[in-house]
N, C-alpha and C positions, 0 to 999 in steps of 0.2 A: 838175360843179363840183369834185369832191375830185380828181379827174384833174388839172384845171387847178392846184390848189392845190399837189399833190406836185410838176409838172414846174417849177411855179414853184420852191419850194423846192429842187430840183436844179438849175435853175439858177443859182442864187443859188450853191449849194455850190460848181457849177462854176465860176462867175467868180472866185469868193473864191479856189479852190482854185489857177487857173491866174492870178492874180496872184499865188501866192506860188511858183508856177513849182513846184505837189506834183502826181502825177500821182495821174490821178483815173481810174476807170474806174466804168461801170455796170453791172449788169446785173439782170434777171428773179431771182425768189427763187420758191423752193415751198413752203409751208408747210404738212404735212399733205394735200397735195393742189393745194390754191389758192396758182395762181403771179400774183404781183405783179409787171409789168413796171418795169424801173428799180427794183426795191425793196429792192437790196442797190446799196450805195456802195462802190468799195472804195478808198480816201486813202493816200497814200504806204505803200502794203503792208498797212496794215488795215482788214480789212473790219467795213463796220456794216449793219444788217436797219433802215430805214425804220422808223416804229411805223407808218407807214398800212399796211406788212404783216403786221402781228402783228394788226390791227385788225379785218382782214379775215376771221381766224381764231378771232376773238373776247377780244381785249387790249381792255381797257378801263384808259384813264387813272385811275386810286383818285385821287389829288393827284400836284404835281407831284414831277418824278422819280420816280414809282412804279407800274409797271404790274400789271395782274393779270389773270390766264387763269385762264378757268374754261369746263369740258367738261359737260354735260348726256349724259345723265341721270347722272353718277357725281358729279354735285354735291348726291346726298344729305347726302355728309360732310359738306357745307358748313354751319354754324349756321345757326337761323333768325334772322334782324333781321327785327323786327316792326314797331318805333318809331326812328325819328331823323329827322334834318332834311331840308330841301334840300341837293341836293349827295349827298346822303349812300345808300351804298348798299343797301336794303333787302331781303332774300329768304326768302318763306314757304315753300319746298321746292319749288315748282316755278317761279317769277318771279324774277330781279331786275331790279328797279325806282328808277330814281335820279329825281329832278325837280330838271330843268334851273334853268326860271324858271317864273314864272306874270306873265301880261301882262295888259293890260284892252285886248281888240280891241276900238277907238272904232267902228270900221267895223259892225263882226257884232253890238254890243254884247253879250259874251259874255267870258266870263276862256277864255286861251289857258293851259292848263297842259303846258309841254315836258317831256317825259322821255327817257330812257334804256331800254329795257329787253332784258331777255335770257331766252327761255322753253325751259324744255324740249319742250313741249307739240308735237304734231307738228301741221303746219299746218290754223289753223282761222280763221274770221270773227272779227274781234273782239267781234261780239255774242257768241260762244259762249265767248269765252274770259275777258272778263269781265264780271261781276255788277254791271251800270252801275244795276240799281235799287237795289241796297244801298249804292250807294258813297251816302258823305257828305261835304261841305264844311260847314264852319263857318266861319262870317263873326266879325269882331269886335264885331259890335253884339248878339252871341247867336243869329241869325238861323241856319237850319238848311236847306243843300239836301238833298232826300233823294225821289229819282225816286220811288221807291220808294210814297209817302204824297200824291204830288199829278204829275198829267199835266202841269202847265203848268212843270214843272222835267223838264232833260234833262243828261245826261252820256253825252258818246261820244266814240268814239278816231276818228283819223286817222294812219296809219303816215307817214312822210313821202317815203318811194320806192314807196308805194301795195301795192297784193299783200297778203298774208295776214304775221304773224309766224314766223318761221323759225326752228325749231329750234336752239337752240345760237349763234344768230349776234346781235351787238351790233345791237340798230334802234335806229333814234330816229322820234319820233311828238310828236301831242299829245293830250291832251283835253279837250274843251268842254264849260265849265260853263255851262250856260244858264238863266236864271230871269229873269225878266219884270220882277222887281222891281232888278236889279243896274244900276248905273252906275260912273262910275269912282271914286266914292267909295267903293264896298264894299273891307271890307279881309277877304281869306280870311287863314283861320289855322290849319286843320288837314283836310286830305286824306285820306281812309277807301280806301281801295280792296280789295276781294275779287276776287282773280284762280283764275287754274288750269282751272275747269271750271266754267261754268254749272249743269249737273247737281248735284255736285257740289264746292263751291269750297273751296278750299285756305284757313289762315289770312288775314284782314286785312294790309296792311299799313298802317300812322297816321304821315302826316306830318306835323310842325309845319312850318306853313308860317312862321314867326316866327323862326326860325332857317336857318343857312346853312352849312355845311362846304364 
């Protein structure tokens, strides 16, 4: 699908480019290793790098116009964010973690929560990587998920290109809050998550889910 979306966009560049009669050439980019076919442009003498190549390498869009790169494991330096919104980027020293959206699957009857994330951690299951008994949701009506304190409540990931999470690389995923008692009137409003190591887990990180950057 992201294949289809880039060559669309190159095309699009091309037509525009060859109605204005600018020559346009393409080619392949390497970035650290990982080459991006098509991933550099190059437009009447200057060249430009795709972001689907920077992306590939682990660029992640902050808002618009702003990119940002970050390398595992020398993302010690990086502060920890514990607390903020949707949208917003979060990281306990070994996770960053953004949340996309939160859906109500009518189908699965379960909240669909998308994320973002980026791990240092070297490839594992995601039971082992996070602490889905401890996570918590909190509903607006005071109501409390928490696996942790009753079987008939569950919380689990799903990557969405399948496999384990990868080192250093942007994924995106989701995961399913499930509890017996939700419909589509439940409103969630703050997201707990302990990541890093099951053994061991790194700090929390607390989303409001009420808010959005």
């Amino acid at each position: 699908m992201k294949k289809r979306i880039v060559l669309a966009l190159l095309g699009l560049l091309g037509t525009a480019a060859a109605q204005q009669k600018v020559p346009v050439t393409y080619a392949p980019v390497t970035i650290d290793g990982v080459t991006t076919p098509n991933g550099m442009v190059t437009i009447n003498g200057k060249t430009y790098v795709l972001a689907t190549a920077l992306t590939a390498q682990g660029a992640a869009l902050l808002k618009t116009n702003s990119i940002g790169l970050y390398r595992y494991p020398t993302a010690q330096n990086q502060p920890l964010v514990l607390k903020g919104c949707m949208g917003e980027w979060l990281f306990n020293g070994v996770d960053r973690v953004r949340i996309d959206s939160v859906t109500w699957n009518s189908q699965a009857k379960w909240f669909d929560v998308n994320v973002s994330i980026q791990t240092s951690r070297q490839n594992v299951e995601a039971y082992r990587h996070f602490d889905f008994k401890n996570m918590i949701v909190a509903y607006q009506d005071g109501r409390l998920i928490q696996p942790a304190k009753t079987l008939l409540q569950e919380i689990s990931f799903s990557k969405n290109e399948g496999g384990f999470l990868e080192p250093g690389r942007l994924e995106t995923g989701r995961f399913y809050v499930k509890n017996p008692d939700d419909t589509d009137k439940a409103i969630p409003t703050k997201l707990v998550i302990p990541s890093g190591d099951v053994m061991s887990p790194s700090k929390a990180m607390s989303f409001d889910l009420t808010c959005k950057k």
